[in-house]
C-alpha positions as CSV (number, residue, x, y, z in Angstrom):
1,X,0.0,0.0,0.0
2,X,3.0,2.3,1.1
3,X,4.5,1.5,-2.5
4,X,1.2,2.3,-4.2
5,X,0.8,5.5,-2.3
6,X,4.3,6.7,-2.9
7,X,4.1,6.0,-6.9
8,X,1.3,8.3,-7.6
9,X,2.4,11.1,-5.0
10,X,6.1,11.1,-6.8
11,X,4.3,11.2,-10.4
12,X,2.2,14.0,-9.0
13,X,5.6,15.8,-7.8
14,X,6.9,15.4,-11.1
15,X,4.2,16.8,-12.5
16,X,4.9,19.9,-10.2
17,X,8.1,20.5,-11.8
18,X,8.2,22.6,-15.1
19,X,10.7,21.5,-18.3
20,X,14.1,22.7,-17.1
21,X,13.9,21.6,-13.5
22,X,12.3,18.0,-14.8
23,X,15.3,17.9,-17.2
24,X,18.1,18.7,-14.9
25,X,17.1,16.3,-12.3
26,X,17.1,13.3,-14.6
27,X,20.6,14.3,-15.8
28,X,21.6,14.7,-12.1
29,X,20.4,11.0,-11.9
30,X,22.0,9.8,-14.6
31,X,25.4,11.6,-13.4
32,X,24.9,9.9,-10.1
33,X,24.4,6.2,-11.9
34,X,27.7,6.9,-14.2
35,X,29.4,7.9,-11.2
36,X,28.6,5.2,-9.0
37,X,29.3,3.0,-11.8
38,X,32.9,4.1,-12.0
39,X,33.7,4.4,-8.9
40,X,32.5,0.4,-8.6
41,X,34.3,-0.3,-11.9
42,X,37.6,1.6,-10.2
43,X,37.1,-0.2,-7.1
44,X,37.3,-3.8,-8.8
45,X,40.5,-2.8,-11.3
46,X,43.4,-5.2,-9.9
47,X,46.7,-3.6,-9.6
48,X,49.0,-5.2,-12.4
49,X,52.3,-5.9,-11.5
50,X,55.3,-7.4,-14.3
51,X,55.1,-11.3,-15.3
52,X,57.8,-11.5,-17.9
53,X,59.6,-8.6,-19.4
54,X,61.5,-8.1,-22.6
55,X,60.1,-11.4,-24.1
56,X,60.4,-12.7,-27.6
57,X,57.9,-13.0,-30.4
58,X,57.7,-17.0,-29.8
59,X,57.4,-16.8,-26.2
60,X,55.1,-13.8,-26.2
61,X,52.8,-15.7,-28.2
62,X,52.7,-19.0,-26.5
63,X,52.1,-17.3,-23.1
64,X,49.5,-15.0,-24.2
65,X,47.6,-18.3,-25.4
66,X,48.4,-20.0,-22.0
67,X,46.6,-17.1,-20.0
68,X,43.9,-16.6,-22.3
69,X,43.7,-20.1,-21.4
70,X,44.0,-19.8,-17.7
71,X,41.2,-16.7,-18.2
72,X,44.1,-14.4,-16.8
73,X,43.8,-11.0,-17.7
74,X,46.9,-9.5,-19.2
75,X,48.1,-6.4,-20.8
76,X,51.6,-4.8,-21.6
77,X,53.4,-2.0,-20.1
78,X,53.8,1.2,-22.2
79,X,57.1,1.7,-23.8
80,X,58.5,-1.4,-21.5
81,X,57.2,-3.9,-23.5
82,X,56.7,-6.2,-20.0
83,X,53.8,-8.7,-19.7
84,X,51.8,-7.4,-17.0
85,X,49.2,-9.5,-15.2
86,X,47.3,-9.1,-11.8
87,X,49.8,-8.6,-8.4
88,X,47.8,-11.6,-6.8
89,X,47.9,-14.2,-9.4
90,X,52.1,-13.3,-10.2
91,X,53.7,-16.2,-8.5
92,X,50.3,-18.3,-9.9
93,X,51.0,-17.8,-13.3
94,X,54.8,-18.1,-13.1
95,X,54.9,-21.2,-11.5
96,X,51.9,-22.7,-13.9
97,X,53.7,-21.2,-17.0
98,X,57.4,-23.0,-15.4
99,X,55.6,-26.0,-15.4
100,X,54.6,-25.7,-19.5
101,X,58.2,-25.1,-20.1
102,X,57.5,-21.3,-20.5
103,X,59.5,-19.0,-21.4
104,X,61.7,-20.8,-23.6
105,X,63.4,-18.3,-24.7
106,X,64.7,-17.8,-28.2
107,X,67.6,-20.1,-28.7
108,X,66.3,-23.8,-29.8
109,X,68.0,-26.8,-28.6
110,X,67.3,-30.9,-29.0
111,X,63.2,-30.4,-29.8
112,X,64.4,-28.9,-32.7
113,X,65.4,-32.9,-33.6
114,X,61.8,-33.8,-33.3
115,X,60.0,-32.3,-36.1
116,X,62.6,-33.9,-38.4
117,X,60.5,-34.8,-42.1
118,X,61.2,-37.6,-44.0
119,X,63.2,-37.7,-46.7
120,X,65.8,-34.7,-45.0
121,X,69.2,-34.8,-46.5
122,X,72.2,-35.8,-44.8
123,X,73.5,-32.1,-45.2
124,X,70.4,-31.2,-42.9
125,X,70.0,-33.6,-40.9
126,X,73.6,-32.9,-39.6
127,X,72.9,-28.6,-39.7
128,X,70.1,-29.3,-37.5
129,X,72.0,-31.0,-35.1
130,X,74.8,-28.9,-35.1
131,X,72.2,-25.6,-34.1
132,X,70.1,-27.9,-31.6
133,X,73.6,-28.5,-29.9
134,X,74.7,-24.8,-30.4
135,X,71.1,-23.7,-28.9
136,X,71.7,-26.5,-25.4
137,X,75.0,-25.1,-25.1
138,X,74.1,-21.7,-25.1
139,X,71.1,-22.8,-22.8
140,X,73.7,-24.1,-20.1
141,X,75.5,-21.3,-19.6
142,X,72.9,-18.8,-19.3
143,X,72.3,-21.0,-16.0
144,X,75.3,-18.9,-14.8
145,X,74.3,-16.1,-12.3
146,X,76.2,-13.4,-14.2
147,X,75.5,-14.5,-17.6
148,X,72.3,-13.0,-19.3
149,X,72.0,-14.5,-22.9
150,X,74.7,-16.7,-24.9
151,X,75.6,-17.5,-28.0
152,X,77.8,-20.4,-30.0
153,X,79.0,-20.9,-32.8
154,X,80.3,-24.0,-33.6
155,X,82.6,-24.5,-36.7
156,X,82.9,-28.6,-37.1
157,X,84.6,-29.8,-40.0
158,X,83.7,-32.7,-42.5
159,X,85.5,-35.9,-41.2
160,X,88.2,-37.3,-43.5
161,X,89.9,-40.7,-44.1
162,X,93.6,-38.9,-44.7
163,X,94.9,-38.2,-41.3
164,X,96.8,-35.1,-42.9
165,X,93.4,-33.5,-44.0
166,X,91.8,-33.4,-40.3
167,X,91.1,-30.9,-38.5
168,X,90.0,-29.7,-35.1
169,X,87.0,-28.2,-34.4
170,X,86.7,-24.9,-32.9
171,X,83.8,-22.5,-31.2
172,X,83.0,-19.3,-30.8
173,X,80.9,-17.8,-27.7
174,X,79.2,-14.8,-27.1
175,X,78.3,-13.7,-23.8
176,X,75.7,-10.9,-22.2
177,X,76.3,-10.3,-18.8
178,X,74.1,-8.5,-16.5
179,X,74.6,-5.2,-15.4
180,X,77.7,-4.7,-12.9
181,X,78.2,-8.5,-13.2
182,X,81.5,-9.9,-14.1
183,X,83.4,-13.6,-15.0
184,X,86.2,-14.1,-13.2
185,X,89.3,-16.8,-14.3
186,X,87.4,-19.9,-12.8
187,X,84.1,-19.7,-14.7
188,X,85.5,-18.6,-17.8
189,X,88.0,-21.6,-18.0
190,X,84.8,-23.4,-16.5
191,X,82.9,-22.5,-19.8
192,X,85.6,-23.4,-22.1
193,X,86.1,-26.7,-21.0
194,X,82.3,-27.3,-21.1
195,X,82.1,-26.2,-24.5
196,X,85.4,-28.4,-25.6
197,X,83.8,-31.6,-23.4
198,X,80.9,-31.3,-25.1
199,X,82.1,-31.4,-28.8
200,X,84.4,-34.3,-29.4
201,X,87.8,-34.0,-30.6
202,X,87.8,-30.1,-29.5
203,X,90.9,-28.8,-27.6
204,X,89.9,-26.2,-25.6
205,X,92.7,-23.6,-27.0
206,X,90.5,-23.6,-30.0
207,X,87.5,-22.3,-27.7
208,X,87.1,-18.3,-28.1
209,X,84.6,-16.6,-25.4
210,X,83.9,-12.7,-25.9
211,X,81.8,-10.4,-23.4
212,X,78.7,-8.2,-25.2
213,X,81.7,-5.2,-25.4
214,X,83.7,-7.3,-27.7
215,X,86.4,-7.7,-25.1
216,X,88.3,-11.4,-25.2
217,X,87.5,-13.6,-22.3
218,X,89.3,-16.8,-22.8
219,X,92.8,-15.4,-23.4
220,X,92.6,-12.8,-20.5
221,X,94.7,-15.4,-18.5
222,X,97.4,-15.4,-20.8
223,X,97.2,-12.0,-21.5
224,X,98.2,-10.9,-18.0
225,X,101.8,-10.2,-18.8
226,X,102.7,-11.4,-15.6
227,X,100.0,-10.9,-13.2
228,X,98.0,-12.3,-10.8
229,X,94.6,-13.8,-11.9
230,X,91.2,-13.7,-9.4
231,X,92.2,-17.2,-7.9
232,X,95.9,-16.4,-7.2
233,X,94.9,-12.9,-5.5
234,X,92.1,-15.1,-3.7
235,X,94.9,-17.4,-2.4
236,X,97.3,-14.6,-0.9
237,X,94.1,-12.8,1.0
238,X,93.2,-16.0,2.4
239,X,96.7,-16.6,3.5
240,X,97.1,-12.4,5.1
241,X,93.7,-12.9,6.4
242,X,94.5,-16.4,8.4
243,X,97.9,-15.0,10.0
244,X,96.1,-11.5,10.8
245,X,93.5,-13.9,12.5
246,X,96.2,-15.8,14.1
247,X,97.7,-12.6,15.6
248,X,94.3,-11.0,17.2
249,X,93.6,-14.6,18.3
250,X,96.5,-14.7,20.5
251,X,96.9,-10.7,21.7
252,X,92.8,-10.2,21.8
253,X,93.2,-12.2,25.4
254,X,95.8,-9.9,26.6
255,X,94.6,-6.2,26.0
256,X,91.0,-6.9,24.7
257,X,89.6,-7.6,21.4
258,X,89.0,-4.7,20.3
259,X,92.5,-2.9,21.3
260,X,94.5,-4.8,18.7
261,X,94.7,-4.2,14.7
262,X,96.8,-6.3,12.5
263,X,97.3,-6.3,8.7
264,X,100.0,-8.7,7.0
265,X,101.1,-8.3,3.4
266,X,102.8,-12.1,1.9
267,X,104.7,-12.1,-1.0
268,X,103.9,-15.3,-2.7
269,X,105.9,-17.0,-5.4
270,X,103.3,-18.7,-8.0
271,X,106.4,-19.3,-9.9
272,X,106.4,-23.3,-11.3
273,X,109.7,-24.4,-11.6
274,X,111.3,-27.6,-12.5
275,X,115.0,-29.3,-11.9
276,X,117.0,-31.8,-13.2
277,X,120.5,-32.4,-12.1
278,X,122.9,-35.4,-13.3
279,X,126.3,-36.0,-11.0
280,X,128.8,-38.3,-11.3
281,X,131.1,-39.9,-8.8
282,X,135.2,-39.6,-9.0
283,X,136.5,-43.0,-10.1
284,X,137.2,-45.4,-7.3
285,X,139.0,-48.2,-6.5
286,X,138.4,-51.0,-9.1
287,X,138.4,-53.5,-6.5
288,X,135.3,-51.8,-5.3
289,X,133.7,-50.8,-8.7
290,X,131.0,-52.9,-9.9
291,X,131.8,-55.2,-13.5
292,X,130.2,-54.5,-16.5
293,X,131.7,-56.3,-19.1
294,X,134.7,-58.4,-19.6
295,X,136.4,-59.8,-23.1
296,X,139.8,-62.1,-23.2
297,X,141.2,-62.9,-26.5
298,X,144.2,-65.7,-26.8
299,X,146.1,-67.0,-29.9
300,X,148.9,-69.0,-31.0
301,X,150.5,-69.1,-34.5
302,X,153.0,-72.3,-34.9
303,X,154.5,-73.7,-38.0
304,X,157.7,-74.0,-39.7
305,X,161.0,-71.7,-39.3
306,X,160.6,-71.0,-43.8
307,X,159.0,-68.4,-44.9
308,X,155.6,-69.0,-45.9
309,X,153.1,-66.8,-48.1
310,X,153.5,-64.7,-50.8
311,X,156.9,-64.0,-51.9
312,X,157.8,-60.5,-50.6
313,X,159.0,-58.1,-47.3
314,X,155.6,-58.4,-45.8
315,X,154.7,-61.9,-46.0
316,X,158.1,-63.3,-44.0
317,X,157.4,-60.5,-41.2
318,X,155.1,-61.7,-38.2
319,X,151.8,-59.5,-38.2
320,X,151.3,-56.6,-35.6
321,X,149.8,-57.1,-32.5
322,X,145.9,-55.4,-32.6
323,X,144.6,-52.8,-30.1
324,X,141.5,-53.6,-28.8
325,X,139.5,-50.1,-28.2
326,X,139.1,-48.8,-25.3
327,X,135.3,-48.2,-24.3
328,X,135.5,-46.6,-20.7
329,X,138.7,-45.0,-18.7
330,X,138.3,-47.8,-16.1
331,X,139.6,-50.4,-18.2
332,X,143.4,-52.7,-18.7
333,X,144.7,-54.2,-21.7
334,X,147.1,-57.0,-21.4
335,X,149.2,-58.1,-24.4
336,X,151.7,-60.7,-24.6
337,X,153.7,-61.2,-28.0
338,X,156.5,-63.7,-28.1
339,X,158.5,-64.1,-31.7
340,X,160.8,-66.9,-31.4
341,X,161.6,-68.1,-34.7
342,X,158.6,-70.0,-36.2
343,X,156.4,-69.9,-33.0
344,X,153.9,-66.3,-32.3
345,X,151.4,-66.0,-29.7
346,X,148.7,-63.2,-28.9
347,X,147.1,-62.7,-25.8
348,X,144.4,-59.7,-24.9
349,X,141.7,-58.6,-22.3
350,X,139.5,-55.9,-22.1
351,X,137.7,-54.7,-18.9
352,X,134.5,-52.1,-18.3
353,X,133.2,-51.2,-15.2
354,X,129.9,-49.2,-14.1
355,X,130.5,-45.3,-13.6
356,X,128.1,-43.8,-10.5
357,X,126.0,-41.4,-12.1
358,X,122.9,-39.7,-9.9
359,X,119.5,-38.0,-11.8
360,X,117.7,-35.7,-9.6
361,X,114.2,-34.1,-11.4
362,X,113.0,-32.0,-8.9
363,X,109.4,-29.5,-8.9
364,X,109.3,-26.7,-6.8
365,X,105.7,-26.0,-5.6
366,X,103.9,-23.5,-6.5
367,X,102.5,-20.5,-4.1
368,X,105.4,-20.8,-1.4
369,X,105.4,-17.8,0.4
370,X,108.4,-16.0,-0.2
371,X,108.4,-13.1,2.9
372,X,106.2,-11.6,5.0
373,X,105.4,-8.5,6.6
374,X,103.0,-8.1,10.0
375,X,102.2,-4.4,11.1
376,X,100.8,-4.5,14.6
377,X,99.1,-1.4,16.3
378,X,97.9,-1.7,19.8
379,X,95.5,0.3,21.7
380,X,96.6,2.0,25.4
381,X,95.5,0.6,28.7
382,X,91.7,2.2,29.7
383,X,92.1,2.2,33.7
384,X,89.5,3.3,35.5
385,X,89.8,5.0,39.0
386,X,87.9,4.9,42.4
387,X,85.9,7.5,41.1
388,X,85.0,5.7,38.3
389,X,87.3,8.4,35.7
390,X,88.4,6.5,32.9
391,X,92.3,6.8,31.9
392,X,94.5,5.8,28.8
393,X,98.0,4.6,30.2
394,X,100.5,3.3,27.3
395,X,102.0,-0.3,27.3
396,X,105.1,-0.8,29.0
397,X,108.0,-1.7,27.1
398,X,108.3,-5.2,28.4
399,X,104.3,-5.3,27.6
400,X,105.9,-4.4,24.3
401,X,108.7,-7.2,23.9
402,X,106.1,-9.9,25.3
403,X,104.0,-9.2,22.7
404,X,106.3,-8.6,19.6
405,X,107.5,-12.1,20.5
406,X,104.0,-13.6,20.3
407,X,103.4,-12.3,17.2
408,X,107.1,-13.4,16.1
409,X,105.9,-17.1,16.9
410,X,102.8,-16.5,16.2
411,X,103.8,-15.7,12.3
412,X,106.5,-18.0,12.2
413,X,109.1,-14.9,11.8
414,X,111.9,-16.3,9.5
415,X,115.0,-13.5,9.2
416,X,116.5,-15.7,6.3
417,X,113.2,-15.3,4.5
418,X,113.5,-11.4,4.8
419,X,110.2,-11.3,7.2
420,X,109.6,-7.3,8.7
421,X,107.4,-7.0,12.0
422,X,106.5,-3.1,12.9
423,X,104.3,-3.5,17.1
424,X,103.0,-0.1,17.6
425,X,101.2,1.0,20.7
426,X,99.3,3.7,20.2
427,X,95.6,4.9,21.5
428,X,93.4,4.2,19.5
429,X,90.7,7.5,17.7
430,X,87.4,5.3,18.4
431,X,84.8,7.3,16.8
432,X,81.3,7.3,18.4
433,X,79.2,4.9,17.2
434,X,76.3,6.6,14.8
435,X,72.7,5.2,15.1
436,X,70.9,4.7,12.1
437,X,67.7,5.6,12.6
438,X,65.4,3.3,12.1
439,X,63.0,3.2,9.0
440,X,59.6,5.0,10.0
441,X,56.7,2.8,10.3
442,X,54.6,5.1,7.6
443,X,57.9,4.4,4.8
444,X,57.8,0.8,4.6
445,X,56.8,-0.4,1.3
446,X,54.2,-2.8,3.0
447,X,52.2,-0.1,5.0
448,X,52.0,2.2,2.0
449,X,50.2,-0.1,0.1
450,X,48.3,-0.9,3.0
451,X,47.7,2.7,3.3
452,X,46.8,3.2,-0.6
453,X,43.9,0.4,-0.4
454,X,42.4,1.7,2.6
455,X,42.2,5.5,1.0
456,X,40.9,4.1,-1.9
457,X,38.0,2.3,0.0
458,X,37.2,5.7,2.0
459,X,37.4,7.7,-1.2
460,X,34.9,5.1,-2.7
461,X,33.0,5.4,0.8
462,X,32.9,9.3,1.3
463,X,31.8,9.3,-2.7
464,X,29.3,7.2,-2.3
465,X,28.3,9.0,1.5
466,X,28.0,12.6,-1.1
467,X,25.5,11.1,-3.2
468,X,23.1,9.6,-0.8
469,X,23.5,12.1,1.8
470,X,24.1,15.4,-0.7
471,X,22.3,14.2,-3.7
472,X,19.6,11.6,-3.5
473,X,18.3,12.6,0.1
474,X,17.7,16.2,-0.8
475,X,16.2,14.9,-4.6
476,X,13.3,13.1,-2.0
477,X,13.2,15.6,0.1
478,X,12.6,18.1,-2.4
479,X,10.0,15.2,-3.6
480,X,8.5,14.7,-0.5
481,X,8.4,19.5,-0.6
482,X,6.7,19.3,-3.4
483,X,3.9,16.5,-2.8
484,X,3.1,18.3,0.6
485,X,3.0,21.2,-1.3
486,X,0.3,20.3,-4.2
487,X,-1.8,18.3,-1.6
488,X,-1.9,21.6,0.7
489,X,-2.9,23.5,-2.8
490,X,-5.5,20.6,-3.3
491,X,-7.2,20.8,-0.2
492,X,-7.0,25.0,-0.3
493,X,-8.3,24.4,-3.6
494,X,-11.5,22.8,-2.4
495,X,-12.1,24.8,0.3
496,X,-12.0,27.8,-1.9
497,X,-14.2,26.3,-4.1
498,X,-16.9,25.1,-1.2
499,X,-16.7,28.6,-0.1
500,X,-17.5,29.8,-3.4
501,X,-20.2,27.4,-3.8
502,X,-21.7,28.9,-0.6
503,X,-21.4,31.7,-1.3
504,X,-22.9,31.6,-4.7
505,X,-26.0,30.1,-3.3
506,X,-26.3,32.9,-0.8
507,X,-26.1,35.5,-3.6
508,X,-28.6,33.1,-6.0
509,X,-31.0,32.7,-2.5
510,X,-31.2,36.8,-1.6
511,X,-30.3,38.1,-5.5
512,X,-32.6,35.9,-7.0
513,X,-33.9,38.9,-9.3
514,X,-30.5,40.3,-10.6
515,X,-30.3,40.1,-14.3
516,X,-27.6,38.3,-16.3
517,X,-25.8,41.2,-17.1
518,X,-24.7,42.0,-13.5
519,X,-23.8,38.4,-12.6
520,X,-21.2,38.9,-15.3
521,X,-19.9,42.0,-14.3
522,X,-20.3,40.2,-10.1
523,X,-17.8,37.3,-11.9
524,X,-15.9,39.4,-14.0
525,X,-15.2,41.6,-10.2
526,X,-14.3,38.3,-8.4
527,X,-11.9,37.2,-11.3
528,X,-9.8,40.3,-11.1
529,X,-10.0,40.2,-7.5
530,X,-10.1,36.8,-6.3
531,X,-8.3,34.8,-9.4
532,X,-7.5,31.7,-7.4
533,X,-10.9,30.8,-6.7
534,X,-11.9,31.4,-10.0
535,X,-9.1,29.0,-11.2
536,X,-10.3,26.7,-8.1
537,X,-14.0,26.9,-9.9
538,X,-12.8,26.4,-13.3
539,X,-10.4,23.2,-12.0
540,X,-13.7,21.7,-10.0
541,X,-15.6,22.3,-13.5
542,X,-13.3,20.2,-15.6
543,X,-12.6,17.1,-12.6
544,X,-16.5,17.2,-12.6
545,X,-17.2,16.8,-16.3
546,X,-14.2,14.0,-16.3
């Protein structure tokens, strides 16, 4: 009934309204609906935050299908070129997309084997496995923290049955290293002997890795003229780091750790050398010397006292002893001719004996330390007194010589070595310890976007408080005006018009004889007079004939 009442009454209040005022309050309505729409439609927008960023065409693609799969919404930055998605569903999506295999990024590796056609040629066949092993190559080093992207090129060449015509392969490797990120000797020579392992026959010399700038990587630790690489300098800080820890350990107990400094400096021979020295013995006794080889020769020559041979001066002469060589120093001859007429006899040894030789290959090793050299500065005594004044009293000078001994032992001092130990006592300029303050609670990233959702609800809240409070409450009110209004009219509007009706029939009752041409001059007097209840009569006149 209350809804059937109110209908009619807020017709009747339009009604009340002329063009203008009807016309601005339905656009004041439909302001208020687009407002309250947008403010709902703001409201519900998620905050994007970045999925992937600088993506290629074939990973872009695949992942767009994926979400529009997942029903994710998506859209890209401006300018960026990032993938942007909602901030709750970022860890989702990234872990559901990991699981696809997604992003692949642009380098192809082994799949590129499966989608081989039939009837490839050789010449293919072997092209496509040469990039599919170029693309998982380049994959396993950009597992590397510094590296970014990678690139290889690998230049195999066609086998041959002459052993003169081979030849090696080689590759070529381009890296892109994050920002501020560097490769230092170990990894590099770790990424050329992954690249040479992974090819056969592929030496790593013939391995060339180059940085984004064009600089050479692989040769940088030949190209040091001299100097130390990363892991030699890492070596000689470890060793000045373990004797300054050394030191403090044993003088912290003594005057307190924090009243002792100590910084060592070790000069460390990375030198690899190699000796070999031969010696030999004088000659000994040959009693003593050891055998090595022995040879005896005898012979007899017997006959008759004539001549005998060819006629002539060298045929009736005996023949010369022969000399048997002489291999070694430590060795006799023994002859023994005997010419007697017809009868000759020859009789010969030869001895050899072992000489005492000594080989000695020796190989120095590598990162001795070749001298060392400690500075020591140590803080003065704090004494406090009975009034609780706090003094600095120097160390005494057999404080002093205690100490430089420790530190002596303590290093393993070695004069011959050249080793240098400076113990200073000194007090020490402590400066006072700054507090940083702490981060405000209102700067931490998590409370401002705390604080951002909350304003956004009370903007949305005091919005939507103006319009029912500032808009739609007075609208009914001046409704609920207006109806008051035209129902006060209507009910003066009868009255008037009972009134009139009395008081017509008072006038028709005691004027009964006036003519017609002064009741229209009584009306036309009431009209200008009393134009309400004349409109009041004239209204009544038309609800009546209805």
């Amino acid at each position: 009934m209350a809804e059937q009442n109110l209908t009619p009454a807020l017709m009747q209040s339009l009604a009340g309204f002329n063009g203008k005022q009807s016309m601005g309050l339905f656009v004041a309505a439909a302001a208020m609906a687009a407002l309250i729409f947008g403010m709902w439609t703001w409201g519900k927008t998620p905050d994007y935050r970045v999925l992937y960023g600088n993506l290629s065409d074939r990973d872009g693609g695949a992942i767009i299908e994926s979400l529009q799969q997942m029903n994710v919404p998506y859209k890209f930055a401006e300018g960026g070129g990032a993938l942007l998605v909602p901030a709750d569903q970022v860890h989702e999506v990234r872990l559901r997309m990991a699981s696809q295999g997604l992003p692949k990024g642009s380098v192809v590796g082994f799949e590129l084997m499966e989608n081989q056609k039939f009837g490839t040629s050789q010449f293919l066949e072997q092209m496509n496995y040469q990039r599919a092993l170029e693309g998982e190559l380049a994959r396993s080093m950009q597992t590397l923290a510094s590296v970014q992207s990678a690139r290889v090129h690998l230049a195999i060449p066609k086998p041959s049955v002459f052993v003169k015509e081979q030849q090696q392969p080689g590759a070529s490797v381009v890296l892109t290293l994050h920002p501020g990120r560097t490769l230092d000797g170990s990894q590099i020579s770790g990424i050329v002997h992954l690249i040479s392992s992974s090819v056969p026959n592929m030496p790593a010399k013939n391995v060339t890795v180059v940085d984004q700038t064009g600089a050479l990587l692989s040769a940088a630790k030949e190209g040091t003229n001299g100097q130390m690489d990363a892991t030699q300098i890492s070596y000689v800080r470890q060793i000045e780091q373990a004797y300054i820890s050394r030191i403090e350990a044993i003088i912290a107990p003594l005057i307190g750790a924090n009243n002792v400094r100590a910084q060592v400096t070790a000069d460390v021979d990375f030198a690899q050398t190699e000796q070999t020295a031969e010696s030999f013995k004088p000659n000994q006794d040959p009693k003593e010397s050891t055998l090595r080889s022995q040879q005896s020769t005898a012979s007899s020559n017997g006959g008759s006292q004539n001549a005998a041979g060819v006629p002539g001066a060298l045929s009736n002469q005996p023949p010369i002893p022969a000399t048997a060589p002489i291999v070694t120093p430590a060795s006799s001859v023994a002859v023994a001719t005997s010419s007697g007429g017809a009868n000759s006899s020859l009789k010969e040894s030869t001895v050899n004996y072992e000489v005492d030789r000594t080989i000695r290959h020796t190989k120095l090793p590598v990162g001795s330390i070749k001298r060392l050299s400690v500075a020591v500065v140590l803080n003065n005594r704090t004494l406090t007194d009975k009034n609780g004044k706090k003094s600095s009293k120097p160390l005494s000078e057999s404080e002093k010589t205690q100490i430089t001994a420790l530190v002596k032992d303590a290093m393993g001092f070695n004069v011959s070595r050249g080793d240098s130990l400076n113990v200073l006592n000194s007090a020490f300029n402590v400066e006072k310890e700054t507090i940083v303050p702490e981060e405000p609670f209102w700067k931490q990233p998590e409370v401002i976007s705390l604080a951002k959702d909350i304003l956004k609800y009370l903007l949305i809240t005091g919005i939507g408080l103006y319009l029912i409070f500032g808009v739609i409450h007075p609208a009914f009110r001046s409704f609920s005006n207006a109806s008051a209004r035209s129902a006060a009219s209507k009910n003066e509007n009868a009255a008037l018009m009972k009134e009139q009706e009395r008081n017509a029939a008072k006038s028709s009752m005691q004027q009964s004889n006036i003519s017609y041409e002064d009741s229209v001059e009584n009306a036309k007097k009431i009209a200008r007079g009393e134009p309400k209840i004349v409109a009041s009569v004239v209204q009544g006149w038309v609800n009546s004939n209805e």
